[in-house]
Every structure is written in structure tokens, then in C-alpha cells.
N, C-alpha and C positions, 0 to 999 in steps of 0.2 A: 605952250602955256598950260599950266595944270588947271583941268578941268575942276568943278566945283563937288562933285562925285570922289573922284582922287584926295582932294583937299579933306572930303568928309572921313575918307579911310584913313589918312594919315592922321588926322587929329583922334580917332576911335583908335588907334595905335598905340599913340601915346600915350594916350590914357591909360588902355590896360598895360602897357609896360612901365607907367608910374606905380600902378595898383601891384603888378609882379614884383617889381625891382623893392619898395617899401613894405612888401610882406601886409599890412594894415595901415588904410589911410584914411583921410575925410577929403571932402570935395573942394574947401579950402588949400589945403596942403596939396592935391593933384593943380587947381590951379597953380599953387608958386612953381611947384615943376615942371609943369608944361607951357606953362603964358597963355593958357586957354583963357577967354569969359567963362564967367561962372554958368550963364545960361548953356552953354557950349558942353559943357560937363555936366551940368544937371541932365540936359535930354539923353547925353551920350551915355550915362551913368545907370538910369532908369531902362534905355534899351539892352545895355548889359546884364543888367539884374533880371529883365523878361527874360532874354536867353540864359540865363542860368550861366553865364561867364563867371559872373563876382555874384557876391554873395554880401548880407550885412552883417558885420563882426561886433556889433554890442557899438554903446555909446559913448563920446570923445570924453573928457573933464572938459568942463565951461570955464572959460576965462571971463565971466560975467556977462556972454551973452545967449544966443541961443545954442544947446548940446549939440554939436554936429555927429552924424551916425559917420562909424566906420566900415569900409569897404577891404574887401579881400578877394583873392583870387580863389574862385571855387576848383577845388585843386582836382577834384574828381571828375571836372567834367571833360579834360580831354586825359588821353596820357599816351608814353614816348616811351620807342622801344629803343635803346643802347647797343651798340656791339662793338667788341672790342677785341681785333684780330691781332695776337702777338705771334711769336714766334711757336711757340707749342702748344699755344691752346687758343680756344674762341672763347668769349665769356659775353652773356647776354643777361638785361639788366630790364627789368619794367619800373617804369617812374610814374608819378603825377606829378602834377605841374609844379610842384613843389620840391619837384627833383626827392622825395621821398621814394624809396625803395620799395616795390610791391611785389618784386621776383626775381629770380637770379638764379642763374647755372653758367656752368664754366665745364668741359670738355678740355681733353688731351688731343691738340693738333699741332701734328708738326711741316708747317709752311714751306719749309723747305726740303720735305721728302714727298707728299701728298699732293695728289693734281687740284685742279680747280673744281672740278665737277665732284670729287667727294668732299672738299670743304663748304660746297657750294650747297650739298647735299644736307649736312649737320648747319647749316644756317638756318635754310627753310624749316628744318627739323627742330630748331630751337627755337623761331619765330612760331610755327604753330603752337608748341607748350606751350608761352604767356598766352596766346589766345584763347586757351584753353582757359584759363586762370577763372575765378569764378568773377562774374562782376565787370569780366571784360569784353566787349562788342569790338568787330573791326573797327566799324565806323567811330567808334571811338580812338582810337592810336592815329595821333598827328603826323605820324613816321618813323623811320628807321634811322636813324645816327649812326654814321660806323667810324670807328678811331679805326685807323692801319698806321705801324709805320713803313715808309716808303714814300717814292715821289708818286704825289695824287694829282689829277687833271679835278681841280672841284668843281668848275663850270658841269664838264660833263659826265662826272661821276666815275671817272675811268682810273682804275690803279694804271698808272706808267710801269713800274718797278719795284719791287721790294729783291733788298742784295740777298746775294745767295738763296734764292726763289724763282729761277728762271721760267719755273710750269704760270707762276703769277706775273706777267707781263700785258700788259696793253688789255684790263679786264675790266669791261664796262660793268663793274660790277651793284653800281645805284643802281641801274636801269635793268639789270637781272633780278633784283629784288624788287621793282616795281613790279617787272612782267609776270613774276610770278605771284607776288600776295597780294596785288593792285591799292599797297600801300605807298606813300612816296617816300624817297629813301633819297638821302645825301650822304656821299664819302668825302673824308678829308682825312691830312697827316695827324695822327692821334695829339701832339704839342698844339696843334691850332686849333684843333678844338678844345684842349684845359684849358688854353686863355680867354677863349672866349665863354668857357663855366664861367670864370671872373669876373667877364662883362657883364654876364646875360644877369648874374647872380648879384652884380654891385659890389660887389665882395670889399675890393679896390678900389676904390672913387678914385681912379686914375686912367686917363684919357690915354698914355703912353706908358704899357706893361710888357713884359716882359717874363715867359714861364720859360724855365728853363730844368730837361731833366736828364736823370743819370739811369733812368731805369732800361729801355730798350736800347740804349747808344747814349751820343750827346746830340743834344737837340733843341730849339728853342720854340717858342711859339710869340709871336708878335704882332702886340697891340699897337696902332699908328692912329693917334686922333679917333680912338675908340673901334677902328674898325681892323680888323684881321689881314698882317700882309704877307703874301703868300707869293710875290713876287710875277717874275712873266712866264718861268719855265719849270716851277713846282719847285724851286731850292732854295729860296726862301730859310732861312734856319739851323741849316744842316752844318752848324758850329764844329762839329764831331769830325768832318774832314776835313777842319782846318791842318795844315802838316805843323807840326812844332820840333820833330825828331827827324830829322832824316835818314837815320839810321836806325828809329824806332820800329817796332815790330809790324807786320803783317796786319792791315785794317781787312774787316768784310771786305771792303771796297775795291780790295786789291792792293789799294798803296802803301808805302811806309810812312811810319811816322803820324798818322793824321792819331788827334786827340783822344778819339773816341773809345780806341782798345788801351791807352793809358790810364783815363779817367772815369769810365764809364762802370758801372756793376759789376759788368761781366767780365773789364779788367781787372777787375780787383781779385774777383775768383781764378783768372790766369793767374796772375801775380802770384799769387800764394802758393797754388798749386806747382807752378816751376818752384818754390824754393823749399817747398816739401819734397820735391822729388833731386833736388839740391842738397841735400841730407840738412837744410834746419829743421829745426826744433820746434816741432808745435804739437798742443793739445790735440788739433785737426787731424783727423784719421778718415780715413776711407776714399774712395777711388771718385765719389760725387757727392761733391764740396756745393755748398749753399754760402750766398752772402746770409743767411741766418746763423750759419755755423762759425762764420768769423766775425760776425757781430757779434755774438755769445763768445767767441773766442777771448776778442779784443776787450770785452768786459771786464771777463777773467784773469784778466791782465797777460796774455798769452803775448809773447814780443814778435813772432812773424806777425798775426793780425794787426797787432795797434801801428806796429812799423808802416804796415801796408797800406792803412789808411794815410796815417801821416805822409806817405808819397804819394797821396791822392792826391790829398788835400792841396799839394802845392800845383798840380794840373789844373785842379779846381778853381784856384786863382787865379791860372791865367785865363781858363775858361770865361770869368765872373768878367775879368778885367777886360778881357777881350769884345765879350757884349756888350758895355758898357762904351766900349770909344765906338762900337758899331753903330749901336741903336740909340744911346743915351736916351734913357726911359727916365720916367720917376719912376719907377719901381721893379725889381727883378726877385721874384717868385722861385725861390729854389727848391729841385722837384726830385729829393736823394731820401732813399728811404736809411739810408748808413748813420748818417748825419744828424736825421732826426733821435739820434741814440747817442750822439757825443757833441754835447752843447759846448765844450773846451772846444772841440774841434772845428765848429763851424764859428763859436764866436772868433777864433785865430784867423780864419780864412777872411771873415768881412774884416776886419782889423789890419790885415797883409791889402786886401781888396784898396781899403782906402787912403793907408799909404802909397800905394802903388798908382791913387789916381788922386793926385794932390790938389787939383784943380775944385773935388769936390768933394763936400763934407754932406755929412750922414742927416742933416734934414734935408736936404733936394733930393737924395736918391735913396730909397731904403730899398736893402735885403733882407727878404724875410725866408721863411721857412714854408712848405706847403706841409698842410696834414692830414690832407684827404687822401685816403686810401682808395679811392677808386674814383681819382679823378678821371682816367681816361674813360670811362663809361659815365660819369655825371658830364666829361665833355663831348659825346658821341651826344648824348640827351640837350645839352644846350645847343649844339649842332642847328636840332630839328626846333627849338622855341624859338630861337634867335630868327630863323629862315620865317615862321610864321608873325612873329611882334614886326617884321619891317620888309615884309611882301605884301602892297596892299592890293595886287592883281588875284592873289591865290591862299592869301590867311583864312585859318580855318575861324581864327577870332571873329572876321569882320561877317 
């Protein structure tokens, strides 16, 4: 039975993740969101504003009766450090709670030639720089958020796997950033936490979401009744080694055929590059090819590039169509930087999508586009607000 103590933090919870989630509120509109009493809210309101949590933001418009004052999340008063471990680089992020940017560096690492101990090296090395930062105290930073992709143990913060990274295997690596900054730190698969940027952020007033992206692989990240499912064995997602070819080309993975080196980024820059070295025809020169150079390509009207996307495109559909009979969300967040450059192209794909799923029409399920450039460090930072809005044992809020 929940103790009266317990009940007091969950309701003190609420509250400030009404005040987060609505950016500016009155004590009115926190009760219709939470179903608190007003007395409930007023004391819990008042002892927020002594600690310096929220803050008053000027006053409501009256609808003919008394002005209600507005409340906000004092965004300075805690902040979250981001990390975001890709294939060749690290890139480290400082936020306030407003997911505003207050720092940022990005290094050249490459995970799969480098051990653990020099990556592990340039982390701490990047976490002391924002400390450094002017206006920033430890006791200030709620924690460490880290995107990877790879299969991740989130309970206990341990990478399992990342492919073709065999030196990064089985690394408790939350619990190596505790031991050393005596900050708290949570890892997870980098897709699971941009979905949960969504949640934490309201973004999507949807309960069952769905991010789904082309940048490190293919990958999804998935929302169930609001909360993150990551499955029993860390594979949760991993859409990318679905097989669709069996005689398609060589995955990281080992196998053939799976989605991900068809559909993904990084197949698109194979793609190209075999039919350059094919003797077609393209603008594209040089020996280190960029999906920037065939986006600009495909612009130009160059016909390997726009060809290659348009054989994307139709992977892409079965990707789309594929999560949708898996998960059936209201909503799939599409996470392709390519895409966001050819609106012909992506509106063809939702259009192919829902022919292809006749049962249902485009007000129950929307595809949209994502246009956050650094989602996976605003989702390393939602990571760490999420773990403290609905931990009432160990929130730094309460």
C-alpha cells in the first residue's frame, strides 16, 4: 500500500511535469491536468517556488474573475549532460531544463578501431570541459544521458554489443561514469531515447509513438502507453535486420539481405558508389562520398543520385509499412536527414505507405517528418529528466 510520504512525491511529480511539459501554466490548468485539489497545488506550488524549481512568469488574461499568476520551470536551476556515441565520433551536449543548448563538442572517434579505455578517456575529458563552463557547479548536473547504438542492458547501464566493435562488449559503462565524476549516468539505445525527447517534451500528445531512423542503421524507438519498450533481451527495434533480400548484400551483422544496408544512409552511399565504380555517370567524384554530396547531387538533377534515392524510397515503404502491422502506433516519426530535402519523395512514400495498408486512413495514423538535428543528444538529455520527473525514491526535484 503506498505510503502517505510516496503519494506526497508523486503528486509533487506531477505537478512539475505539468509545469515542464506546458512550458507556462496557472494553478487552474495544473489542476485539470493532474486531478489534484487546488489546496494540493497551492502548498505543492509555493514549496516549489521556495526551492527555486519554478519560477512566476507574469500574469494569466482574466476571464472575469480573479488574474491567475503563471508558473514556469526555472530552467537554470538544474542542467544535463548529453552524450552521443556514434560510430566515429563522441559529441557531448550541455542543456537546461529547457533542453536549451549551453555547450557542445564533438571529437573524431572511431569505435570500431579504438579500445574502451581511450574512448573512455575522451568522455571524462569532455565531461570535465562543461564543468568547466562558467555558471556551472557539479551539484548542479542531474546526470549523464548517453545515446549508443547497439544492444544496451538499461536497468544496468551496461553496453551488451555494438556490431563490428568487438573491444565494446559487455561495458558497464553508466556505472564507469558514476565511479568516476560521482554524477548519475544512464545508457540506452540512442532510437529509445528520441522517442522519449517526444514524450518528456509533449511534442506528440500520443500515447503510442513510434521514431523511427535511417541515420546510424534502421532502427526504431517505441512508445507503448506512454512509456518506452525495449523488450526482454535489449532487441526491441532492430527493424534494420529484418531480411527482405536473401540474396541481398552483406549486413554489419553478418547476414544477407537484412534492410538496413539497403535502406539506411550509409546504403545509399554504397549504392552509389558501386555504380560509380560501374562506369555511371555522375557529378560525384572523389574516393569519400558524403550523403551531403548526393543530396546536392540529386538536387542538381544528377540521375545516379535521384535514381538511388528513388530505390530507397521503395525499402523505405516497406520499412514504414512493416512498423505499422508491428506496433500499430498513432504516430510514426520519421528520422532521415535525405528526405527532409525531397518533399516529392517522402510525400510518394506515405502515399505508397497507405495504399499498401488499406485498412487505414491518414487521420488514425500520421507520418510525419522529424527536424531536429540533434535529436540523439536532446534524447540522451531527456534520458536523464524523464529518470528524475517519475523516480520519487531518488528525484533531484522532490
Amino acid at each position: 500500500m503506498a505510503t502517505n510520504s510516496f503519494l506526497k512525491q508523486k503528486n509533487m511529480l506531477e505537478i512539475i511535469s505539468a509545469i515542464k511539459k506546458n512550458g507556462a501554466i496557472t494553478k487552474p490548468e495544473i489542476a485539470k491536468a493532474t486531478g489534484l485539489t487546488q489546496s494540493t497545488i497551492h502548498n505543492f506550488t509555493n514549496d516549489l517556488l521556495e526551492r527555486k524549481i519554478i519560477v512566476e512568469d507574469g500574469i494569466a488574461e482574466s476571464n472575469g474573475g480573479r488574474k491567475a499568476t503563471i508558473y514556469r520551470m526555472n530552467a537554470e536551476k538544474f542542467f544535463v549532460i548529453a552524450l552521443d556515441i556514434g560510430d566515429s565520433y563522441i559529441s557531448i551536449c550541455l542543456y537546461n531544463l529547457e533542453l536549451k543548448e549551453m555547450y557542445s563538442k564533438s571529437i573524431q572517434y572511431n569505435i570500431h578501431e579504438r579500445n574502451v579505455s581511450e574512448g573512455f578517456e575522451d568522455i571524462l575529458s569532455m565531461i570535465e570541459d562543461v564543468l568547466k563552463q562558467p555558471g556551472v557547479r557539479k551539484d548542479d548536473i542531474l546526470g549523464v544521458g548517453v545515446s549508443i547504438s547497439g544492444t544496451v542492458d538499461f536497468a544496468s547501464g551496461k553496453i551488451h554489443q555494438i556490431t563490428n566493435a568487438p573491444k565494446w562488449r559487455n561495458i558497464p559503462l553508466a556505472k564507469m561514469i558514476e565511479d568516476s565524476t560521482g554524477i548519475k549516468s544512464i545508457i540506452d539505445k540512442d532510437n529509445n531515447n528520441a522517442v522519449l525527447y517526444y514524450k518528456t517534451e509533449d511534442i506528440y500528445k500520443k500515447r503510442n509513438l513510434v521514431f523511427l531512423s535511417t541515420r546510424k542503421g534502421i532502427g526504431t524507438g517505441v512508445l507503448i502507453e506512454g512509456n518506452v519498450y525495449r523488450g526482454n533481451h535489449c532487441m526491441a527495434g532492430e527493424l534494420g535486420h529484418i531480411r527482405v533480400d536473401s540474396v541481398g548484400e552483406v549486413c554489419k551483422c553478418g547476414r544477407k539481405g537484412c534492410l538496413e544496408p539497403l535502406a539506411s544512409d550509409l546504403g545509399i552511399i554504397r549504392r552509389v558508389e558501386r555504380k560509380i565504380r560501374n562506369g555511371e555517370k555522375s557529378v560525384i567524384v572523389g574516393n569519400n562520398i558524403t550523403l551531403d554530396m548526393i543530396i546536392g547531387a540529386a538536387q542538381d538533377g544528377d540521375v545516379v543520385a535521384r535514381e538511388t534515392l528513388d530505390d530507397v524510397s521503395e525499402y523505405l515503404c516497406i520499412t514504414i509499412s512493416n512498423t505499422i502491422r508491428i506496433y500499430d502506433p498513432d504516430e510514426i516519426i520519421v528520422d532521415c536527414i535525405w528526405l527532409q530535402c525531397f518533399s516529392d519523395i517522402f510525400n510518394s512514400i506515405v502515399d505508397r505507405v497507405y495504399e499498401d495498408n488499406s485498412l487505414l486512413d491518414r487521420e488514425s495514423l500520421m507520418i510525419t517528418l522529424s527536424t531536429e538535428d540533434n535529436i540523439l543528444l536532446l534524447g540522451a538529455a531527456a534520458l536523464i529528466i524523464d529518470y528524475h520527473l517519475n523516480s520519487c525514491n531518488s528525484s533531484r526535484f522532490l
